[in-house]
N, C-alpha and C positions, 0 to 999 in steps of 0.2 A: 504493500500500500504506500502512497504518497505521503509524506510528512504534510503536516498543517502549517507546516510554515515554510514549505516550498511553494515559490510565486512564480508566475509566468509559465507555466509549461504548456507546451503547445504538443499537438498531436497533429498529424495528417494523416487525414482521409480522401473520402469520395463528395464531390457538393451536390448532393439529392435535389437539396430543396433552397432556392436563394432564399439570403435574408440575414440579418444579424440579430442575435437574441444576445443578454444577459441578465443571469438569473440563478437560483440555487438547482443543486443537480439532484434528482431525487432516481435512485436505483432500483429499476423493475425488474422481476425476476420473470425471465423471458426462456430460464436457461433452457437446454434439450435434456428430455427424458433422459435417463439411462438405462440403458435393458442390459439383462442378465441372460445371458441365452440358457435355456435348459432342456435337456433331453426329455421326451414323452415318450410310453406308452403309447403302440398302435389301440392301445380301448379308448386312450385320454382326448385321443386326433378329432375325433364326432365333438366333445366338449369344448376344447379349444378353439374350434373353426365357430360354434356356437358363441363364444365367448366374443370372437376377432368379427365379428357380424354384428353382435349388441352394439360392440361399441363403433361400431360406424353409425349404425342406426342411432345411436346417440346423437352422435356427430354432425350426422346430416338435422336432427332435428334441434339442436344448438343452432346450428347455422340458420333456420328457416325464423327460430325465436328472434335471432340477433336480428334478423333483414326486417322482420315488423320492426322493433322496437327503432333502427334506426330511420327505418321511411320514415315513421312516427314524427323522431325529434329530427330529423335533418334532410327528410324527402326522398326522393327516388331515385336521385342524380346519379348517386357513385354506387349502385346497387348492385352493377355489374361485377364486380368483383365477388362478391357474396356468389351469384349466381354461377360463377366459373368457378368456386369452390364446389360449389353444390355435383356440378358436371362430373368435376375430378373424383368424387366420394360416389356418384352413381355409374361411372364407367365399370365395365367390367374388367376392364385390363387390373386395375389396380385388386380386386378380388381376387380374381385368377390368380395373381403373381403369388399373394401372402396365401392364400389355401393350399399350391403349390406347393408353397416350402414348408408348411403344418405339414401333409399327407409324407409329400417324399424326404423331408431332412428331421421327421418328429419332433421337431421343436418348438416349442410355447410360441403363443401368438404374436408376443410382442418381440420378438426375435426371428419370427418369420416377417413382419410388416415393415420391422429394421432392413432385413435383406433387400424386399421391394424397393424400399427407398435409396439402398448403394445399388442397385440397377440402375433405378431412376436415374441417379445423380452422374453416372457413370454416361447414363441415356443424354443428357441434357449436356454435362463438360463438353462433350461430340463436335456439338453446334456450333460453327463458324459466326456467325450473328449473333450479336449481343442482345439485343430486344428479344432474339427467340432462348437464346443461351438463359437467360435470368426469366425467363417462364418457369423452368424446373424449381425454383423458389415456391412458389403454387403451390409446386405437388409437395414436399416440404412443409409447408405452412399444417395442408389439408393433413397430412400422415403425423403428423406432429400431436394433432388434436386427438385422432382417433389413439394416438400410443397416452397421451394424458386419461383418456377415458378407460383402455383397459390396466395402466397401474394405479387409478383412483386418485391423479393427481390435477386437480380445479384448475379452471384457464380463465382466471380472474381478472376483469377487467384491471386499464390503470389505476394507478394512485390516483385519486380525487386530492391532491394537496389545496389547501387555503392559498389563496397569493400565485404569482406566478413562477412555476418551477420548467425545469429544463430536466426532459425526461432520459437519463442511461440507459441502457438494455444492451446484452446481446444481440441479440436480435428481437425486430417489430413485424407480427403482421401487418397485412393489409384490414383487415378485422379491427386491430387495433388502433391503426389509424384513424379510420372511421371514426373509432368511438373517444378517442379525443376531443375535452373541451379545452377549446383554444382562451376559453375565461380563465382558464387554470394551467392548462398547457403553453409553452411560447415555443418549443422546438422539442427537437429529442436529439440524440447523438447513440451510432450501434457500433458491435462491433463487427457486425457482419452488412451484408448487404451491396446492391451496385444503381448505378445511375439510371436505368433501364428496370428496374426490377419496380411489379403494381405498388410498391410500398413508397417507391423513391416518387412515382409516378402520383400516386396519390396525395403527398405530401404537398408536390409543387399544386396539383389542381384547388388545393384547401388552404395552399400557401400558408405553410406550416414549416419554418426554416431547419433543415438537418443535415446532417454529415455521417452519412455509413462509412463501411469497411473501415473502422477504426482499429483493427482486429483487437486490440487486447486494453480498449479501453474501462471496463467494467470492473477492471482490476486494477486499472489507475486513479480513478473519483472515488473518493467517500461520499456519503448521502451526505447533503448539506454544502459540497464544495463551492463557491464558487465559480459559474464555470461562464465562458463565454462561445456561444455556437456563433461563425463564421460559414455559413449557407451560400458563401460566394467564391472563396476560395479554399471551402473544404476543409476545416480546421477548427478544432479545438481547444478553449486555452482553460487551465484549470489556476486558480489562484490569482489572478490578479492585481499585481500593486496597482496603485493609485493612479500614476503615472500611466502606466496600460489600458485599464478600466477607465479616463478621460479619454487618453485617444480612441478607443472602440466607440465611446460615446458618439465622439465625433463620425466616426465609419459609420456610424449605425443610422446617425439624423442625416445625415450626406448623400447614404444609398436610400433611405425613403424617400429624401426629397426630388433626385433623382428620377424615384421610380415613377413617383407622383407626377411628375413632369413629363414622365416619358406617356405613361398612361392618357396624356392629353391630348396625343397623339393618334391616339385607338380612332376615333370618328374622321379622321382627317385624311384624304384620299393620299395612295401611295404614291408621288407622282416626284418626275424632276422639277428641277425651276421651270424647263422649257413647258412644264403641266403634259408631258408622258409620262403614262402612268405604267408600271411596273405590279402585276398583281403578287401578294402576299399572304401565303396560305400555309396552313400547318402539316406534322407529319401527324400521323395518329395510328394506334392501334387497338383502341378501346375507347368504348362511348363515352365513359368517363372522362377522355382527355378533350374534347369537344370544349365543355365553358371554360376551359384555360385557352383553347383558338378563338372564340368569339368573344370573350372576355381582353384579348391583349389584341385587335382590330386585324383579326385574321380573315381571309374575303372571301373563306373555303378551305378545303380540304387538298391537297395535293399529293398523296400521301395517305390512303386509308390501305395499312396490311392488317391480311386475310389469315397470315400464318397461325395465330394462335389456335383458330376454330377447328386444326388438324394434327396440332399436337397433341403426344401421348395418347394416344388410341387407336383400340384394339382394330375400327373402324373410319368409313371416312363419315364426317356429318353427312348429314343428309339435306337434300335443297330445303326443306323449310327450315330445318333449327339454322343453316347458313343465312337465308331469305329475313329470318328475326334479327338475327347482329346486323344485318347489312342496314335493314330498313329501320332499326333503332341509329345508325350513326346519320342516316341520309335526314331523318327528319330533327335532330337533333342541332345538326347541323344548320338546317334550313333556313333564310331560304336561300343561303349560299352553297355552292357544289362540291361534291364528292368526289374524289378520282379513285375508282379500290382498283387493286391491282390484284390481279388472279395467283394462285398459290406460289410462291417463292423460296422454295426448301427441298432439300434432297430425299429422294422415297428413303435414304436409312435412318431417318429422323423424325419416323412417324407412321402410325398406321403400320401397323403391324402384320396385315392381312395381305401385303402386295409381295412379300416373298421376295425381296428383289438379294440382290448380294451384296456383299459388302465391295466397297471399290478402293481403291489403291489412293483415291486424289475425288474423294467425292467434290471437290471446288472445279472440277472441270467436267464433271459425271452426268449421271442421271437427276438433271436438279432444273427447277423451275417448270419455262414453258415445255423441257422435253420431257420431262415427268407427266406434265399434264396431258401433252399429247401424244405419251404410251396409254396413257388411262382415259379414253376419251368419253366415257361413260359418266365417271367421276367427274370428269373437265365439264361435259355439259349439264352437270347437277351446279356445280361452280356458275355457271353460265347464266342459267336460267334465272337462281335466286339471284342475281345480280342484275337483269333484267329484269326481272319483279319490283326489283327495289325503287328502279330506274322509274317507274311509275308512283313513286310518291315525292319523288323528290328530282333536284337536278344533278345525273350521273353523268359522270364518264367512265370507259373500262379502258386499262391496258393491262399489256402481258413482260414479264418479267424476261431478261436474257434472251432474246430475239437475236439473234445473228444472222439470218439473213431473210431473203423474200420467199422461199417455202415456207418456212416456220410461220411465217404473219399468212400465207394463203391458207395453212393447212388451217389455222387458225380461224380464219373469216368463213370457211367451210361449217366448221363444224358450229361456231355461233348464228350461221343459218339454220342451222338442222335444229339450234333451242330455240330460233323465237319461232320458226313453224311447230316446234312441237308447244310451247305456248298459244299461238293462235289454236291449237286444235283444239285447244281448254279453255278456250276464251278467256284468257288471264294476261290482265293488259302489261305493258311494256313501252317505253318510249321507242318509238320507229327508227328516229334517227340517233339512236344513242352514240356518242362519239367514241371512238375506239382510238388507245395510242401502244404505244410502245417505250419501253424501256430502252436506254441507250448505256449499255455497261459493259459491251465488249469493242473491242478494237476492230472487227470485222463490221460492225456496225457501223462504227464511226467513216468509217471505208466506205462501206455503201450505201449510207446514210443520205445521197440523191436518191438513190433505186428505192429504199425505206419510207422515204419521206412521200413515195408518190402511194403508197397502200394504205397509209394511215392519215389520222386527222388532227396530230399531234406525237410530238417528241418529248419524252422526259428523261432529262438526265442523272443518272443514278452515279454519282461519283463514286463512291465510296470504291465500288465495284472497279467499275471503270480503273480509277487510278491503279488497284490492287494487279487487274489484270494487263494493264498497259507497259507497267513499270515491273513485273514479274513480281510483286510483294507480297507478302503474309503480311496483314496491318497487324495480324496477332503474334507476329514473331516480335518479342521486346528487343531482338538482336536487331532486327531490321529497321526499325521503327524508323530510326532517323532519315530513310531513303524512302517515305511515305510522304513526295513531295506533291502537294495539290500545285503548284505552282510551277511545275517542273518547264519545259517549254514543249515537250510531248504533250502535256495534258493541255495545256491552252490552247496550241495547236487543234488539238482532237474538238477541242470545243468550240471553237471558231469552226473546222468543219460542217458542225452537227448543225449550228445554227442559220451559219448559211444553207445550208441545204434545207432546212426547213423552211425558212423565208423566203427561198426562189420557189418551193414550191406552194408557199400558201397558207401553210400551216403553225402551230406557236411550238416553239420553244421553251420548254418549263425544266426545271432541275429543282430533286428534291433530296439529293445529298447533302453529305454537312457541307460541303463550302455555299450550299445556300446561305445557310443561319449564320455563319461568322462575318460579322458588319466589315470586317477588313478585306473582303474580297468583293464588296458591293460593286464599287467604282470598275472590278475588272470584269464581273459579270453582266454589270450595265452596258462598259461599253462594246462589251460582245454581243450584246442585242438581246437578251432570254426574256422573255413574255411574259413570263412566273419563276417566284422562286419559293418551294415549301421547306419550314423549317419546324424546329418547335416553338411553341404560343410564347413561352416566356425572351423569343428570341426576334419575334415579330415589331417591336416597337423600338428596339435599338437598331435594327437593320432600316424598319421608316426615316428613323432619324436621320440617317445619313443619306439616305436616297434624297428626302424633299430636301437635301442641299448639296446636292448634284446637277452637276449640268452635263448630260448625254453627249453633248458634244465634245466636252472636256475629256467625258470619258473615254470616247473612240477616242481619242487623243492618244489616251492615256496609256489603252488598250495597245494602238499601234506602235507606243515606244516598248511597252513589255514585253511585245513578239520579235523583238530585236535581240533579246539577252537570251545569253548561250546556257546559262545555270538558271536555278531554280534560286539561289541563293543571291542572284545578281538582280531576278524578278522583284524576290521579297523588300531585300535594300531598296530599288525604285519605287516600291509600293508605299513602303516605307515613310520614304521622304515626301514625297507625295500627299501621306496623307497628315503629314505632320505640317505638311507648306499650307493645305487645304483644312483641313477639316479636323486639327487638334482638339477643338472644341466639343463636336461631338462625340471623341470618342473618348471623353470624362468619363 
């Protein structure tokens, strides 16, 4: 433990949730069960699968208590997460798994449901994607409760403290989040947790300031410390002199006033001086994340993935349970537009029932649009609810990893064959629903004239794009430094994509991070892109600097960038640039 009279200690973490709190730290006991494994009797196995059943049926009906009491006190809004517990506890895969290891390894239930979950965990590390990587937290959250309920140990709400405290944990569900009152709560801080995971995601939508993956902070606060949560740059500070505790003060009145300001922003069209306008839309992957896009003057959706509704199961959805997520984000939304983009993940990362093999290099394999369109059955179940949806609201669809003009034909095939088999059910649809494509491979970017002429829209998916351009793993920490957005290949690549879309007619939109980062406005301005989707909390810093942009400056700008031979020599010019220009906004 920390001495009480050590001052200033800082921690680093993950920044979940912006914001700066100070306040006393009060320590919740979030810890993980611990099981004992025990051998059984083949007579004991009928009892214990008996037993590992109650306590789901517990579980699930905990869950169904907790979702009244919070619509009750805080509405319907973030209800969705409750509801993907619910899923995860009624799947069969996760039964299957834990009855499994009861019958064939005779071991007590809470050591066969342990096993399930280093599957899991095992299942979920896999994933390349971070948003779908930190889903396996979910299943985590749900196994955590049912193993509370078969050792008879209570999953009590938070602390209720008088005044405002700053909550520690381990780890926080999403559950828990919820049930946070922010009269009494002002942040939390974990030691587990990531940027991407419903918990970090819910924090920002209730704008509740925190800081996960502390790893071993819970061991460092005593109840009562003084602590300061930094929600901006990820950090920790425990003890506080006087001298420190002023300055945060000041950090703390500086970024509301700020935000305050920036917020003023939200009504005020996205446009340069010359009043072009630049539309600014969010990423999304859950309805809940919706009133943090329309809440921070987001103009739509750019950016609604599909991945989650196919994770961990034994099955794929089925068009109506799809048809509901989809047509919950569309009117949610409303009445600004939708862009979903059809399934984007490798058959060894889900759905258990497609038998496919394990691959050497699943990042170059059997993943996205060619996954969909080995399974074209499943693709047109995809298809249809997504044309359903199209009729409540304003939709577009695109397809993930398109590399060339078969893949977008084979494509426009088979989304003929849903909406006649929709018409034959008289189940309306928007007729002209617009259809784009994903642009994240280098073959694309290559024949991104030939591309441009099949679809009605380009989105650029950088993350991808760069990863594959420049040969990189962004997940190798070896590599990392050569994960140049800036490089002169990629601006290159992107100046293609756009010209080729505006000789042919169609917008240019990109919904990778270098949309959201304000320091790359000016270069994506003056490349011409029609949309750029990022996260909601990222939307009114990036206005900022557009409506004091001049388009023309920026082709300027743009056309001196493409001149420099490094990625390093780009940044410098951007650099100063934006130091000569626009130091002001980017306080």
């Amino acid at each position: 433990m920390v001495s009480a009279k050590s001052e200033n200690l800082i921690f680093h973490g993950i920044a979940a949730s912006p914001g700066i709190v100070i306040g006393e730290a009060r320590i919740a006991d979030r810890s993980r069960v611990s099981v004992v494994e025990a051998l059984i009797d083949s007579a004991e196995v009928p009892a214990e699968i008996d037993r590992f059943r109650l306590a789901l049926a517990k579980a699930t009906e905990e869950l169904k208590v907790l979702k009244q009491q919070i619509s009750t006190s805080k509405g319907s809004e973030h209800l969705y997460v409750i509801d993907a517990h619910l899923l995860i506890l009624q799947d069969n895969m996760l039964t299957l798994e834990t009855v499994d290891f009861i019958e064939r390894e005779k071991i007590n239930a809470e050591a066969a449901l342990k096993r399930a979950l280093r599957k899991f965990q095992a299942f979920f590390a896999g994933i390349e994607d971070e948003y779908l990587r930190e889903r396996g937290g979910d299943v985590e959250v749900v196994i955590e409760r049912v193993l509370r309920n078969l050792v008879g140990k209570r999953h009590d709400p938070l602390f209720a403290a008088e005044g405002k405290v700053v909550i520690i944990a381990h780890d926080l569900s999403p559950t828990d989040v919820l049930q946070i009152d922010k009269n009494k709560v002002i942040g939390f801080a974990t030691d587990l947790g990531g940027k991407t995971s419903h918990t970090a995601i819910l924090a920002r939508s209730l704008e509740i300031p925190a800081v996960v993956g502390l790893e071993r902070i819970t061991g460092e606060v005593q109840d009562g410390d003084p602590v300061i949560i930094d929600g901006v740059a990820g950090t920790l500070l425990i003890n506080p002199d006087q001298e420190t505790f002023r300055n945060y003060l000041q950090r703390k009145q500086r970024y509301e006033y700020q935000e305050q300001e920036l917020l003023k922003l939200k009504d005020l069209p996205a446009e340069t001086l010359e009043g072009e306008r630049v539309l600014l839309k969010g990423n999304v992957e859950f309805v809940e994340e919706v009133p943090s896009i329309k809440g921070h003057g987001g103009e739509g959706i750019g950016l609604y993935r599909t991945e989650m509704l196919f994770l961990n199961r034994s099955t794929f959805p089925d068009e109506e349970e799809q048809f509901i997520a989809y047509a919950a984000v569309v009117k949610a939304m409303a009445p600004h537009p939708v862009s979903i983009r059809t399934l984007d993940i490798g058959g060894d990362k889900f759905a258990a029932d497609l038998h496919l093999e394990d691959e050497l290099n699943p990042a170059l394999g059997l993943r996205a649009i060619r996954l969909s369109l080995r399974q074209p059955e499943q693709f047109k179940s995809q298809l249809r609810a997504i044309l359903r949806a199209s009729a409540l609201g304003k939709v577009r669809l695109f397809f993930p990893m398109v590399s060339g003009v078969v893949e977008i034909r084979m494509v426009k095939t088979l989304l003929a064959e849903a909406k006649e088999e929709l018409r034959s059910r008289a189940v309306p649809f928007d007729e002209r629903l617009a259809i784009g494509i994903m642009i994240e491979i280098p073959s694309a970017v290559i024949i991104a004239d030939l591309l441009a002429r099949e679809v009605d829209f380009f989105s650029v998916g950088t993350n991808d794009l760069i990863q594959y351009s420049l040969a990189i793993d962004r997940t190798n920490e070896h590599l990392s430094h050569l994960y140049e957005p800036l490089h002169p290949a990629i601006l290159r690549s992107l100046k293609m994509v756009v010209d080729a879309a505006h000789a042919a007619g169609i917008d240019a939109c990109m919904c990778g991070e270098m949309a959201g980062e304000p320091s790359y406005l000016p270069i994506l301005l003056g490349l011409g892109f029609d949309e750029l989707s990022m996260s909601g909390v990222s939307i009114p810093k990036v206005k900022k600097i557009l409506r004091r942009c001049s388009k023309k400056e920026a082709e300027q700008l743009v056309a001196r960038a493409l001149t420099f031979p490094t990625a390093a020599e780009v940044e410098s010019f951007l650099n100063s640039e934006i130091a000569a220009h626009f130091s002001e906004s980017f306080d």
